[in-house]
C-alpha positions in Angstrom: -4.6 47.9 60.9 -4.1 45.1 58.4 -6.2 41.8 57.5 -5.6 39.4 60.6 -3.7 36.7 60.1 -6.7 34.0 60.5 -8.1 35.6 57.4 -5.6 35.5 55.4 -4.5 31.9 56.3 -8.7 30.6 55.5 -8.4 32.5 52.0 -5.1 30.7 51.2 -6.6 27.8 52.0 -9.6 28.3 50.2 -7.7 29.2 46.9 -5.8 26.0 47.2 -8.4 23.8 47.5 -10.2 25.5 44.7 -7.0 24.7 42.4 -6.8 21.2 43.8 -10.5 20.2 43.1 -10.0 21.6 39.6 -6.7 20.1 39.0 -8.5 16.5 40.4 -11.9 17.3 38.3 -10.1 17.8 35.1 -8.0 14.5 35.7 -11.1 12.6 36.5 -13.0 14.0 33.3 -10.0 13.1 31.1 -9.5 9.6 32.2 -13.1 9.0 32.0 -13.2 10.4 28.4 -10.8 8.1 27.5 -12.1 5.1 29.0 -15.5 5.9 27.6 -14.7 6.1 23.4 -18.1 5.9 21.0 -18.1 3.1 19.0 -17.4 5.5 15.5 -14.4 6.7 17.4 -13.3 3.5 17.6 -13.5 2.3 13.8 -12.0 6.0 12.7 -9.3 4.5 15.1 -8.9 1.2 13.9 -8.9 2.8 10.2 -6.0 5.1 11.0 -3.9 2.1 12.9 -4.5 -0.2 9.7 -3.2 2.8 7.4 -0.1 3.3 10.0 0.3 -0.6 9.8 0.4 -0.1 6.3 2.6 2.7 6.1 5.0 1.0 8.4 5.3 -2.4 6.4 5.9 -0.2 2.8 8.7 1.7 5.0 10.2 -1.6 6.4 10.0 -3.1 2.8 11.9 -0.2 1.5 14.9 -0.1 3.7 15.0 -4.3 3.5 15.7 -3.0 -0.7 17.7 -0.5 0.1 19.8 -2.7 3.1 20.2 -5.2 -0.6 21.2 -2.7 -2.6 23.8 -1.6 -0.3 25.2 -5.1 0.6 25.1 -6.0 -3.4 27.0 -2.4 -4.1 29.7 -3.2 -1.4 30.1 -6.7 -2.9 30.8 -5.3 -6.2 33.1 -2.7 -5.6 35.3 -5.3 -3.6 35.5 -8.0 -6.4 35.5 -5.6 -8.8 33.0 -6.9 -10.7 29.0 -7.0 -10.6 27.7 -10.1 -8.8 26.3 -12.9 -9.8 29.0 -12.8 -13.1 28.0 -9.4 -14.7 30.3 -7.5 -15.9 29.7 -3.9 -16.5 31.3 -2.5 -19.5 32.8 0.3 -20.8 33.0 2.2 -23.7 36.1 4.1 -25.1 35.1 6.8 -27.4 37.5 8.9 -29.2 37.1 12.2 -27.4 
């Protein structure tokens, strides 16, 4: 005749209660393993922030050149001239 209806309703429910426990087990274990770091995690972590610090401040110091360069470039090719009274100069050759 066919599985009754009951049956198959209990094992629907039992399968999705078996995913939900899982899904709310692996949660739980992740949050706790993030709350609970060994102490050499944590210096290998405060090592790689420092060298990110690092890496930042060389990047921020770069642009801040570069922004100068730019600004000093501009100023030049609207005056004409090189600031702070430099003047480039030119060469004729007789090619």
């Amino acid at each position: 005749m066919g599985i009754p209806p009951v049956v198959m309703l209990v094992g629907g429910l039992a399968v999705v209660a078996v995913v939900v426990l899982n899904v709310l087990i692996g949660a739980y274990e992740r949050i706790r393993g993030i709350n609970a770091a060994r102490p050499d995690q944590l210096a290998e972590m405060d090592q790689r922030l420092a060298r990110i610090e690092a890496t930042v401040q060389s990047i921020a110091l770069e642009l801040e050149y570069a922004n100068e360069l730019q600004r000093l470039s501009a100023g030049a090719s609207d005056t004409g001239r090189l600031p702070l009274g430099r003047q480039e100069r030119t060469f004729r050759t007789p090619h």
